[in-house]
KOLGU-134338 format. One record per residue (C-alpha): residue in three letters; chain; y, z, x. Coordinates in steps of 0.001 Angstrom, whole numbers. Layout:
<sites>
<site><aa>ALA</aa><ch>A</ch><yy>Y</yy><zz>Z</zz><xx>X</xx></site>
...
</sites>
This chain:
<sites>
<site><aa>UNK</aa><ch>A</ch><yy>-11817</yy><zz>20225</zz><xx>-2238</xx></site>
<site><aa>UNK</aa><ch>A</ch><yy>-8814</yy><zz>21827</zz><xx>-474</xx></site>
<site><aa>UNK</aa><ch>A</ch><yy>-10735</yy><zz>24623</zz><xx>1469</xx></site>
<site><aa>UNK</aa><ch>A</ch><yy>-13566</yy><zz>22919</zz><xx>1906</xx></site>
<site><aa>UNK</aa><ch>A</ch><yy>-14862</yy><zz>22027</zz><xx>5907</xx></site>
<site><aa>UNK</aa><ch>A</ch><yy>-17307</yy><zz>19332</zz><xx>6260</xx></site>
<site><aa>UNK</aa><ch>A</ch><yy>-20172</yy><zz>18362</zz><xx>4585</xx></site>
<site><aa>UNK</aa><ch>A</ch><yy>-23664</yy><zz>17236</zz><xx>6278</xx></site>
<site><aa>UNK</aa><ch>A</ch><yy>-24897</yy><zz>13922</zz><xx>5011</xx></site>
<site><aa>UNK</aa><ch>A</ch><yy>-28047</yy><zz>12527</zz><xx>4075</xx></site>
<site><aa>UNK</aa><ch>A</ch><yy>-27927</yy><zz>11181</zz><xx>7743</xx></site>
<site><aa>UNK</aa><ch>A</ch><yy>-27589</yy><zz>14635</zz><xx>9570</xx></site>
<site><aa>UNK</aa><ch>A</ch><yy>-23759</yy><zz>13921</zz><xx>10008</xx></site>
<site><aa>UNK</aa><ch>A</ch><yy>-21089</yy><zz>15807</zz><xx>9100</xx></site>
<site><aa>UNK</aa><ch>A</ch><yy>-18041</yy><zz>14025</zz><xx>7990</xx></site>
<site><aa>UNK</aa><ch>A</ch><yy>-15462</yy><zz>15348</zz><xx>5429</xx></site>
<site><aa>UNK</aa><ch>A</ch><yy>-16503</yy><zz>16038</zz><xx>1902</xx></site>
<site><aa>UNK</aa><ch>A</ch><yy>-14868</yy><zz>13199</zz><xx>364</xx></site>
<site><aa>UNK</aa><ch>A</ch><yy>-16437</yy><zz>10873</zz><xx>2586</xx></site>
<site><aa>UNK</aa><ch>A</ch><yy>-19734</yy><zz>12186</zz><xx>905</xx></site>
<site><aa>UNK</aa><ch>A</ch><yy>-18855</yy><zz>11533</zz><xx>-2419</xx></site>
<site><aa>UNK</aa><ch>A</ch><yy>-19785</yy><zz>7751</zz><xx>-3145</xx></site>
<site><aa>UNK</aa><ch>A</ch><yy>-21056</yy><zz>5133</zz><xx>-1015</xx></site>
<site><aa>UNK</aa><ch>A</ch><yy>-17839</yy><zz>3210</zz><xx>-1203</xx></site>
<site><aa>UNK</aa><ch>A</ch><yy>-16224</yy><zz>6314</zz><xx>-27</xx></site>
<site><aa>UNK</aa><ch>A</ch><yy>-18763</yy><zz>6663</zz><xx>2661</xx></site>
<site><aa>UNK</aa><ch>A</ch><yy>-18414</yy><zz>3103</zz><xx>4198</xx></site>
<site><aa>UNK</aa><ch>A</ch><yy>-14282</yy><zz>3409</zz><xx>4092</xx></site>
<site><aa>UNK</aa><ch>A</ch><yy>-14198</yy><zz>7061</zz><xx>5486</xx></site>
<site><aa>UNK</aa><ch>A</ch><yy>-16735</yy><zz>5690</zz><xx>8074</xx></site>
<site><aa>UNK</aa><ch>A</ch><yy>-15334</yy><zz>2405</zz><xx>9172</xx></site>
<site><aa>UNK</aa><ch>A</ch><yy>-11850</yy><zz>2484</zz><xx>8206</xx></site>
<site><aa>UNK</aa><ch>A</ch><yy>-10016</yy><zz>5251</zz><xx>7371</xx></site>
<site><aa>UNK</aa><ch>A</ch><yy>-8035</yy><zz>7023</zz><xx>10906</xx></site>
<site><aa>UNK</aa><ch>A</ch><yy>-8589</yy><zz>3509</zz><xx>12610</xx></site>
<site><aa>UNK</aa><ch>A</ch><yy>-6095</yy><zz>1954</zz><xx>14268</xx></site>
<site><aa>UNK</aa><ch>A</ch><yy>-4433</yy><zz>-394</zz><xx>12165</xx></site>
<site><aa>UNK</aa><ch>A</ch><yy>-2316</yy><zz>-3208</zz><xx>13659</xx></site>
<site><aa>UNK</aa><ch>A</ch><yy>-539</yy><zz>-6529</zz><xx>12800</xx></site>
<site><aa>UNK</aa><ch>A</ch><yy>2054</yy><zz>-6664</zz><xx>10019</xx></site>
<site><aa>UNK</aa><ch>A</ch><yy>-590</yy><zz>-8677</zz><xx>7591</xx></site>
<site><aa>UNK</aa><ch>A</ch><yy>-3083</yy><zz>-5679</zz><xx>7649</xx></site>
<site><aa>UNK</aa><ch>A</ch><yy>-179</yy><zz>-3005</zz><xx>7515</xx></site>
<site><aa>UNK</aa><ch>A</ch><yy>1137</yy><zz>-5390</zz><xx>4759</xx></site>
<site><aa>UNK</aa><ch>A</ch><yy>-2096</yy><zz>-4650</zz><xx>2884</xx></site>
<site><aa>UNK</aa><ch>A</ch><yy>-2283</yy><zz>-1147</zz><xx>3604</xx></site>
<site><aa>UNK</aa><ch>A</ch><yy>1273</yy><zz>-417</zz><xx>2377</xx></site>
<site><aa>UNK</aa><ch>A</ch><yy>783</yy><zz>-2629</zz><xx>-1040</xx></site>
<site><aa>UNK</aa><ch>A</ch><yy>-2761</yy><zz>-443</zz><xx>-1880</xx></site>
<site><aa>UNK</aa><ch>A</ch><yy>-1272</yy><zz>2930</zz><xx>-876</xx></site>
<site><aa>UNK</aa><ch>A</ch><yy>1829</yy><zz>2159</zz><xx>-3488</xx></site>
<site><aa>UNK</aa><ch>A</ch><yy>-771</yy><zz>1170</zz><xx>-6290</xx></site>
<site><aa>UNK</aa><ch>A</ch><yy>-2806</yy><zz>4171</zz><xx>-5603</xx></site>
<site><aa>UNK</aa><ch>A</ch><yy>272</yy><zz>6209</zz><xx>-6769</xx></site>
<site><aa>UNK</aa><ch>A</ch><yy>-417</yy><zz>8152</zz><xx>-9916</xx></site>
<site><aa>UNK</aa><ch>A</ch><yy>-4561</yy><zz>7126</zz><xx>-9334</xx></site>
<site><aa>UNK</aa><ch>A</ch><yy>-7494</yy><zz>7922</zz><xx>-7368</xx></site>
<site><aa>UNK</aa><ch>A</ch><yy>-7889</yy><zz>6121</zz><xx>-4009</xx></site>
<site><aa>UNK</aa><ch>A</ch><yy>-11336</yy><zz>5288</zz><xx>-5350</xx></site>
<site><aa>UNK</aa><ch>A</ch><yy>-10055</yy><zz>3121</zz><xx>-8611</xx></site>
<site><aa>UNK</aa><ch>A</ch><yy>-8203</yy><zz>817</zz><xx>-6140</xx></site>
<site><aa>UNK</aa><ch>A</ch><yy>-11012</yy><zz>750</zz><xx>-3169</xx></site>
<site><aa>UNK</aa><ch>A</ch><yy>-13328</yy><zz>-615</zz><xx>-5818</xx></site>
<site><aa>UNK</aa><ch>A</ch><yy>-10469</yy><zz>-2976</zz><xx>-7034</xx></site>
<site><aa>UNK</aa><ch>A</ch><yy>-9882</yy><zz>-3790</zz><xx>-2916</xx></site>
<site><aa>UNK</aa><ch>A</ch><yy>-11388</yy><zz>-7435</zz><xx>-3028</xx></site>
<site><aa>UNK</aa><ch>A</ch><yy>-9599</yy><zz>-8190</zz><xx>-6289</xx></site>
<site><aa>UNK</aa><ch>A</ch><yy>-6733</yy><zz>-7474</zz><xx>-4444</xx></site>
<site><aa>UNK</aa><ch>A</ch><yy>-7362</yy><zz>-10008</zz><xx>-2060</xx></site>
<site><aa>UNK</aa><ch>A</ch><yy>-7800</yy><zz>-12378</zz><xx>-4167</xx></site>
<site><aa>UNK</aa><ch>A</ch><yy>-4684</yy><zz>-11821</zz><xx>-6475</xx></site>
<site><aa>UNK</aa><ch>A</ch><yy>-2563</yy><zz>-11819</zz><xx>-3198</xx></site>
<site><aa>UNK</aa><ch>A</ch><yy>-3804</yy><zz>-14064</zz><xx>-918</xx></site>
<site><aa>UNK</aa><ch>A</ch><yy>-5194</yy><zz>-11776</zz><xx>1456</xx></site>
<site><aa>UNK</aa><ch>A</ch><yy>-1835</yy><zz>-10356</zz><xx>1707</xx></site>
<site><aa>UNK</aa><ch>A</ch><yy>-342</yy><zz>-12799</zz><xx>4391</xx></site>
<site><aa>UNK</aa><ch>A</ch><yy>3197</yy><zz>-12067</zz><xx>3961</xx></site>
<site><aa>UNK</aa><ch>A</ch><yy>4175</yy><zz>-15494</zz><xx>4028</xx></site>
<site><aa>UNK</aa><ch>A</ch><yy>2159</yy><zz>-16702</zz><xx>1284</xx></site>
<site><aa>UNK</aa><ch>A</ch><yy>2763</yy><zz>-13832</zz><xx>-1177</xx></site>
<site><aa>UNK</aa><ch>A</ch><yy>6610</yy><zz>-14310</zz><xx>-439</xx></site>
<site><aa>UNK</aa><ch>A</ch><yy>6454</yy><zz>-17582</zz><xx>-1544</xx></site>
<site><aa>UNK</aa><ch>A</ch><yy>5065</yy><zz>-16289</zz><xx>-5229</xx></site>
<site><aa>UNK</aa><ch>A</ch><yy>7239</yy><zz>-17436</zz><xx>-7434</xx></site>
<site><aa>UNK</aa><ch>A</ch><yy>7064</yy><zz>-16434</zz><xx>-12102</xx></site>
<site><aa>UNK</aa><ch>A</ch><yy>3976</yy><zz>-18035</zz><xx>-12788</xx></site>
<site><aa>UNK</aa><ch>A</ch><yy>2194</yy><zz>-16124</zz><xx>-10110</xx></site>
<site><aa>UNK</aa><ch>A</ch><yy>3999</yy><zz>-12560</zz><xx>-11378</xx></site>
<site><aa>UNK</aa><ch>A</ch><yy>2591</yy><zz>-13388</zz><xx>-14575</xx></site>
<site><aa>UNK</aa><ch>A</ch><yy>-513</yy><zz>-14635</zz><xx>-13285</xx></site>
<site><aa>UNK</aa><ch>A</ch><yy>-664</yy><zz>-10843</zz><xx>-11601</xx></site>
<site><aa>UNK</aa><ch>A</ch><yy>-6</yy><zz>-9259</zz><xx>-15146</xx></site>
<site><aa>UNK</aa><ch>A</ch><yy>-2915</yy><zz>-10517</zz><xx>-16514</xx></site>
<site><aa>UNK</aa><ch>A</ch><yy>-5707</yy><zz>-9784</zz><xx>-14030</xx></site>
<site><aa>UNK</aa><ch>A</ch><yy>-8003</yy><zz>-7385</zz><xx>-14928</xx></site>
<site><aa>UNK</aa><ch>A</ch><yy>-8780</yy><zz>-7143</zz><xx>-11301</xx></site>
<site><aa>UNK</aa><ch>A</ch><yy>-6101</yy><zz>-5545</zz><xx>-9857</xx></site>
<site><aa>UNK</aa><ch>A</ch><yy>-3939</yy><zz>-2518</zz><xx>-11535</xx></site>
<site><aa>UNK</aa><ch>A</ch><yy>-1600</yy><zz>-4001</zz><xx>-13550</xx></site>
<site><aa>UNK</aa><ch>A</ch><yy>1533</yy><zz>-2381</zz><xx>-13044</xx></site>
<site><aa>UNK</aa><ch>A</ch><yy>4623</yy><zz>-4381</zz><xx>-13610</xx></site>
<site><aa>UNK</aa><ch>A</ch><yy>6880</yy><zz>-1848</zz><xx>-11208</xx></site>
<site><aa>UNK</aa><ch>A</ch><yy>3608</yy><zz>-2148</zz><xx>-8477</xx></site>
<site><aa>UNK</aa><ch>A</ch><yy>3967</yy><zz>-6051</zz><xx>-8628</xx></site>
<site><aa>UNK</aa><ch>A</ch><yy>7216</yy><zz>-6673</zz><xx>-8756</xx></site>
<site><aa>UNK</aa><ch>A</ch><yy>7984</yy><zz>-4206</zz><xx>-5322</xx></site>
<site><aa>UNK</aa><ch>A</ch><yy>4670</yy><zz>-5764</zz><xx>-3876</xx></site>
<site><aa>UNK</aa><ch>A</ch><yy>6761</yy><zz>-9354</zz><xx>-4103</xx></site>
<site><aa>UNK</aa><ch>A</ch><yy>10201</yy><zz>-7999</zz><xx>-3542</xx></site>
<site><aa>UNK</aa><ch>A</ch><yy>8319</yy><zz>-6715</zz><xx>-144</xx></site>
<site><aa>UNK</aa><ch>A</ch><yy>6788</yy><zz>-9288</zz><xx>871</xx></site>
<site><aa>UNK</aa><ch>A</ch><yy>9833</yy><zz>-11997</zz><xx>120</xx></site>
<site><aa>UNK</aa><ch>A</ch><yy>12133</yy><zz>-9019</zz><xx>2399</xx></site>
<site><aa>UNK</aa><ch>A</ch><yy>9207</yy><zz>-8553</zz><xx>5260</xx></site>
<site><aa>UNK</aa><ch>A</ch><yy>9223</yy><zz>-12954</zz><xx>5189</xx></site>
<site><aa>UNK</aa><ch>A</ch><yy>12329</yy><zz>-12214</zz><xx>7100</xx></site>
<site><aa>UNK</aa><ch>A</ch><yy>11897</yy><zz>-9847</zz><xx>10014</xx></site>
<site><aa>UNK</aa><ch>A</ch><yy>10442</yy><zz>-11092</zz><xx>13138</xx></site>
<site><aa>UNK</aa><ch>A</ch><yy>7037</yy><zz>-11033</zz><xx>14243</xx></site>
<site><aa>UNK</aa><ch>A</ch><yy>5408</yy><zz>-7827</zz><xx>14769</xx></site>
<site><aa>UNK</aa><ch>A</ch><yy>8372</yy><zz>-5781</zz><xx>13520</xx></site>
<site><aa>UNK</aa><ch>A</ch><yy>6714</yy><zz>-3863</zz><xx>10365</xx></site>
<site><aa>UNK</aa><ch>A</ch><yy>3836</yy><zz>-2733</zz><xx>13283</xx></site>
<site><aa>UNK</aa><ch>A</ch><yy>6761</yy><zz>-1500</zz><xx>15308</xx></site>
<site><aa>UNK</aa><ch>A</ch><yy>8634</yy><zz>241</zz><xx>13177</xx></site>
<site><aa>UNK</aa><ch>A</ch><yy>5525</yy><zz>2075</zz><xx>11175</xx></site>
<site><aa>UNK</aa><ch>A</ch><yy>4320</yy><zz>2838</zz><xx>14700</xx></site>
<site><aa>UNK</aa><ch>A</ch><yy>7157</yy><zz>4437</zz><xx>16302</xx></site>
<site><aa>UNK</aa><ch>A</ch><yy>6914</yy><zz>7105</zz><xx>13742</xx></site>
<site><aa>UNK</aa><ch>A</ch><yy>3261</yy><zz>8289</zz><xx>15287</xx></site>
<site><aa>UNK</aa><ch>A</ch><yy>3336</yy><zz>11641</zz><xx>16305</xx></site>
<site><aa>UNK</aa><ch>A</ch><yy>2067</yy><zz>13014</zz><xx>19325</xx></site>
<site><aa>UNK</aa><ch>A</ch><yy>-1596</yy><zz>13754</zz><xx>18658</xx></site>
<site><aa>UNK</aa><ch>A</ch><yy>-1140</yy><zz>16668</zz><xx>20954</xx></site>
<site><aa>UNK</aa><ch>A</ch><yy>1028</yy><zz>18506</zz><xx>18550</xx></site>
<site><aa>UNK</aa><ch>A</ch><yy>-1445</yy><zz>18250</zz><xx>15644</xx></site>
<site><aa>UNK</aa><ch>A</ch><yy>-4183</yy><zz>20575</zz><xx>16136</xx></site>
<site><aa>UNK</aa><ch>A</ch><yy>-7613</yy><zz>19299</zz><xx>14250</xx></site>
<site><aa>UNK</aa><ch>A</ch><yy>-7947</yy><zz>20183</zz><xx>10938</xx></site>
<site><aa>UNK</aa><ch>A</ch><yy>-10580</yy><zz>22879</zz><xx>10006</xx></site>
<site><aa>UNK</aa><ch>A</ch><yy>-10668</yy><zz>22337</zz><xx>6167</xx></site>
<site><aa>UNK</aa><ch>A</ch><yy>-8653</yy><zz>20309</zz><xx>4370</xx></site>
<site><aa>UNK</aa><ch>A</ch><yy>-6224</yy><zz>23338</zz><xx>3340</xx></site>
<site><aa>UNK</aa><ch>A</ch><yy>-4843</yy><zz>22219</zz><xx>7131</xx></site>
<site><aa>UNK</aa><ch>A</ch><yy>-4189</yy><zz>18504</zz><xx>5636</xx></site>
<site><aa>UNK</aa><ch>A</ch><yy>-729</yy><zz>18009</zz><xx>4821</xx></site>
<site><aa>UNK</aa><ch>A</ch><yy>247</yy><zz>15913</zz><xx>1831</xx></site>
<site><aa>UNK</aa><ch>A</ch><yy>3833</yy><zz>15064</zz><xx>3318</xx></site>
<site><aa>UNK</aa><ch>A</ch><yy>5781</yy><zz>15598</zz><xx>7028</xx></site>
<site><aa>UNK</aa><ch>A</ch><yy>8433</yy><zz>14985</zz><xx>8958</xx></site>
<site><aa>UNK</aa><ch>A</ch><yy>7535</yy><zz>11713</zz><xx>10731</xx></site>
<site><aa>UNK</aa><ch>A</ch><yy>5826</yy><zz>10463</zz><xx>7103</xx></site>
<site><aa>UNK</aa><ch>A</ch><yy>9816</yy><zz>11364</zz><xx>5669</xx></site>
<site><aa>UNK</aa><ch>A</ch><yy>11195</yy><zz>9718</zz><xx>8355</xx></site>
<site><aa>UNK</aa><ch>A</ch><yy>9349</yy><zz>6390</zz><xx>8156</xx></site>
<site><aa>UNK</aa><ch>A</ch><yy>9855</yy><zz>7005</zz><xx>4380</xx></site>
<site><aa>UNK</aa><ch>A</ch><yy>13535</yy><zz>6749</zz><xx>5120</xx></site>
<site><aa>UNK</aa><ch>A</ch><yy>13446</yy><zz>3893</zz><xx>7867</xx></site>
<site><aa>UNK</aa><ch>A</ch><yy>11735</yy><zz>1706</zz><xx>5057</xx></site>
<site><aa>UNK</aa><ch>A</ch><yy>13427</yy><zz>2477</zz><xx>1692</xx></site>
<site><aa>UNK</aa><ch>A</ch><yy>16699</yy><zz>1847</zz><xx>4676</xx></site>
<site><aa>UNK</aa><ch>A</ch><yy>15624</yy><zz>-1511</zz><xx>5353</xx></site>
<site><aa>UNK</aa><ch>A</ch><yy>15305</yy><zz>-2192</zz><xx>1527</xx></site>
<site><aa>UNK</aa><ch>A</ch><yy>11218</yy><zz>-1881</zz><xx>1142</xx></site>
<site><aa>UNK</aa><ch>A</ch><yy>10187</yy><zz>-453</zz><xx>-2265</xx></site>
<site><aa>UNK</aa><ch>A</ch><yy>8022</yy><zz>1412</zz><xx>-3409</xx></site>
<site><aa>UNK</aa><ch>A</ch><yy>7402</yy><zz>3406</zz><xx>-360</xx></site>
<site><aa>UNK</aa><ch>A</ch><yy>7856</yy><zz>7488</zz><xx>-688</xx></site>
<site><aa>UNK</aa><ch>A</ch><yy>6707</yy><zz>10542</zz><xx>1661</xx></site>
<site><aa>UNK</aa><ch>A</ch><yy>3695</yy><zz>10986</zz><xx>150</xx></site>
<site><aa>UNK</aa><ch>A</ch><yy>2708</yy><zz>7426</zz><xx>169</xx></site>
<site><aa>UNK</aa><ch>A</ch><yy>3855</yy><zz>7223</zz><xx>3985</xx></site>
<site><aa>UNK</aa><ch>A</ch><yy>1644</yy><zz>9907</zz><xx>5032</xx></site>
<site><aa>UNK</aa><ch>A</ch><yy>-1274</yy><zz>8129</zz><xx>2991</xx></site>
<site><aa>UNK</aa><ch>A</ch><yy>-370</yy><zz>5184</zz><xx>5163</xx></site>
<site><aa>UNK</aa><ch>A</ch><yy>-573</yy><zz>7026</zz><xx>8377</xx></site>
<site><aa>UNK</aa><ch>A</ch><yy>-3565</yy><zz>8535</zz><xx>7729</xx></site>
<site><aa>UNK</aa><ch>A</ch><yy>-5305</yy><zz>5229</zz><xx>6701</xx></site>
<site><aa>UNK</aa><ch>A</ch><yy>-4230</yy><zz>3144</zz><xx>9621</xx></site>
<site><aa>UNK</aa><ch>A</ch><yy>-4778</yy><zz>5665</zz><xx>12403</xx></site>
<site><aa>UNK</aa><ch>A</ch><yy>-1159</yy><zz>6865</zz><xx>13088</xx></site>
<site><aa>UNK</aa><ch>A</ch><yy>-2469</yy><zz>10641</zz><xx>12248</xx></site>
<site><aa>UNK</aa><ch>A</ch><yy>-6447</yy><zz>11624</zz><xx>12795</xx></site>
<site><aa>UNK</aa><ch>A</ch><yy>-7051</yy><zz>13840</zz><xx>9747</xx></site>
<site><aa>UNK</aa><ch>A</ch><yy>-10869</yy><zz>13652</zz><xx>9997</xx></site>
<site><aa>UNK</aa><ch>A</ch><yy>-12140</yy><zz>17033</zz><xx>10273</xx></site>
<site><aa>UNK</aa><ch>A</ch><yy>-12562</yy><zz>18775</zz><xx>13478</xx></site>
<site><aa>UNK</aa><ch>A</ch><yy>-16308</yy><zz>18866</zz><xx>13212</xx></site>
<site><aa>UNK</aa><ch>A</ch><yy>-16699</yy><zz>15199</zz><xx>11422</xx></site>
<site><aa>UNK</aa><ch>A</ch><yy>-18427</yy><zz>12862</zz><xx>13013</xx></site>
<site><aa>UNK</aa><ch>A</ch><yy>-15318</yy><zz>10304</zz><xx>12500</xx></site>
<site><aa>UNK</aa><ch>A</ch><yy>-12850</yy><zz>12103</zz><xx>14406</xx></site>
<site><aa>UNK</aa><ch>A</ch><yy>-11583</yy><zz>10035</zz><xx>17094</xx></site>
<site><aa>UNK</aa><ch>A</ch><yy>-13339</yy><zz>7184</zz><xx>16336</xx></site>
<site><aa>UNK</aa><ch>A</ch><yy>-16779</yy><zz>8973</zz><xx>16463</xx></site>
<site><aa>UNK</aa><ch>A</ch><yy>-18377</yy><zz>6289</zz><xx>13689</xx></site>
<site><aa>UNK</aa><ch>A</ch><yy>-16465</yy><zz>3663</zz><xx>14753</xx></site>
<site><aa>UNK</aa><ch>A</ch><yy>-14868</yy><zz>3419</zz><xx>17900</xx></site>
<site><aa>UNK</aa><ch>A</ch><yy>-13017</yy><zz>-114</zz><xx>18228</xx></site>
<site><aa>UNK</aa><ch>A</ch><yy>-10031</yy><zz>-434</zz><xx>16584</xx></site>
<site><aa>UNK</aa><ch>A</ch><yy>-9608</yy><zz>-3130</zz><xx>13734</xx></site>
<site><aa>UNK</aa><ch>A</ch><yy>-8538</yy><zz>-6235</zz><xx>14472</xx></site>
<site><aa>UNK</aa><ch>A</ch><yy>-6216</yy><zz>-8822</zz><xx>12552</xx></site>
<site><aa>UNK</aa><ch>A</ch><yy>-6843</yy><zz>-12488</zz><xx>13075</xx></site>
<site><aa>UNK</aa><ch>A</ch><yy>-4433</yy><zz>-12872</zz><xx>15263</xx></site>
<site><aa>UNK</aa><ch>A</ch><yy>-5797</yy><zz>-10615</zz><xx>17510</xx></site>
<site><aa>UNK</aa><ch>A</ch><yy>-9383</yy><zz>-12688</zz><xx>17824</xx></site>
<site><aa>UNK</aa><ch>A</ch><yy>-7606</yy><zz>-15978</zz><xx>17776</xx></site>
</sites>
């Protein structure tokens, strides 16, 4: 898939080739993925899937993504800081997640060390690593994608500095791609800038 530009769907739209590939895949590269992200919960999330989708296809754990939920209370930081042994084990023995003892235990040891920063100060830092969308020209295939970058090093850094695990370069940019912080939709996809979907997501704080 690296050189390859869009791809025109069964709808008439063109949207990047892996966006084509199943309907799960259509519905997240549709209504999710380059979207604005915001609220530490929902970055929460985001950072606990992209660190189990290390080593696997995004597709194993999108398909896994309400199993997920489940196992970790909807990722509210609060409540899966307060897991305590049972629930670890309880983890290890769900067939509906990915069962990765080094993935569960940094999922907890993040969520017990976010428990303690204030309000709103995961969204903060993640965000102040966005680069200027002027100085990232669309990409025409997705030989122009990067993998890794400075600002995706950087909040690499800031994280691991502030003790969060699990957390590399490559799983930062993976992050910044998903929540919006970088538009890597193809030039000519329907999705870029919001195209498909045009209203950022919202956390339940946000439509209290």
């Amino acid at each position: 898939m690296t050189g390859t530009g869009t791809l025109i769907g069964p709808d008439g739209l063109a949207r990047c080739p892996w966006g084509l590939s199943t309907e799960d895949y259509v519905a997240y590269h549709d209504e999710e993925w380059g979207r604005p992200v915001h609220g530490d919960d929902a970055l929460f999330e985001r950072l606990c899937l992209e660190a189990f989708q290390s080593g696997l296809s995004w597709i194993t754990i999108l398909r896994r993504r309400e199993g997920f939920r489940r196992a970790f209370a909807d990722f509210g930081i609060a409540a899966v800081a307060a897991f305590g042994d049972a629930d670890r084990e309880r983890l290890l023995l769900d067939a509906g997640i990915i069962r990765n003892r080094a993935k569960i235990d940094a999922t907890l040891a993040n969520a017990k060390l976010l428990a303690t920063w204030e309000p709103g100060e995961l969204d903060a830092l993640i965000w102040s690593h966005a680069p200027d969308p002027a100085t990232r020209p669309a990409p025409r295939t997705f030989a122009d994608v990067p993998a890794v970058t400075d600002e995706s090093t950087a909040l690499s850094k800031a994280l691991k500095k502030r003790g969060v695990r699990f957390v590399g370069p490559t799983t930062a940019y993976a992050l910044m791609q998903a929540c919006g912080l970088v538009d890597d939709h193809l030039a000519d996809c329907a999705a870029r800038g919001g195209g498909l979907a045009a209203t950022p997501e919202k956390t339940p704080a946000d439509t209290a």
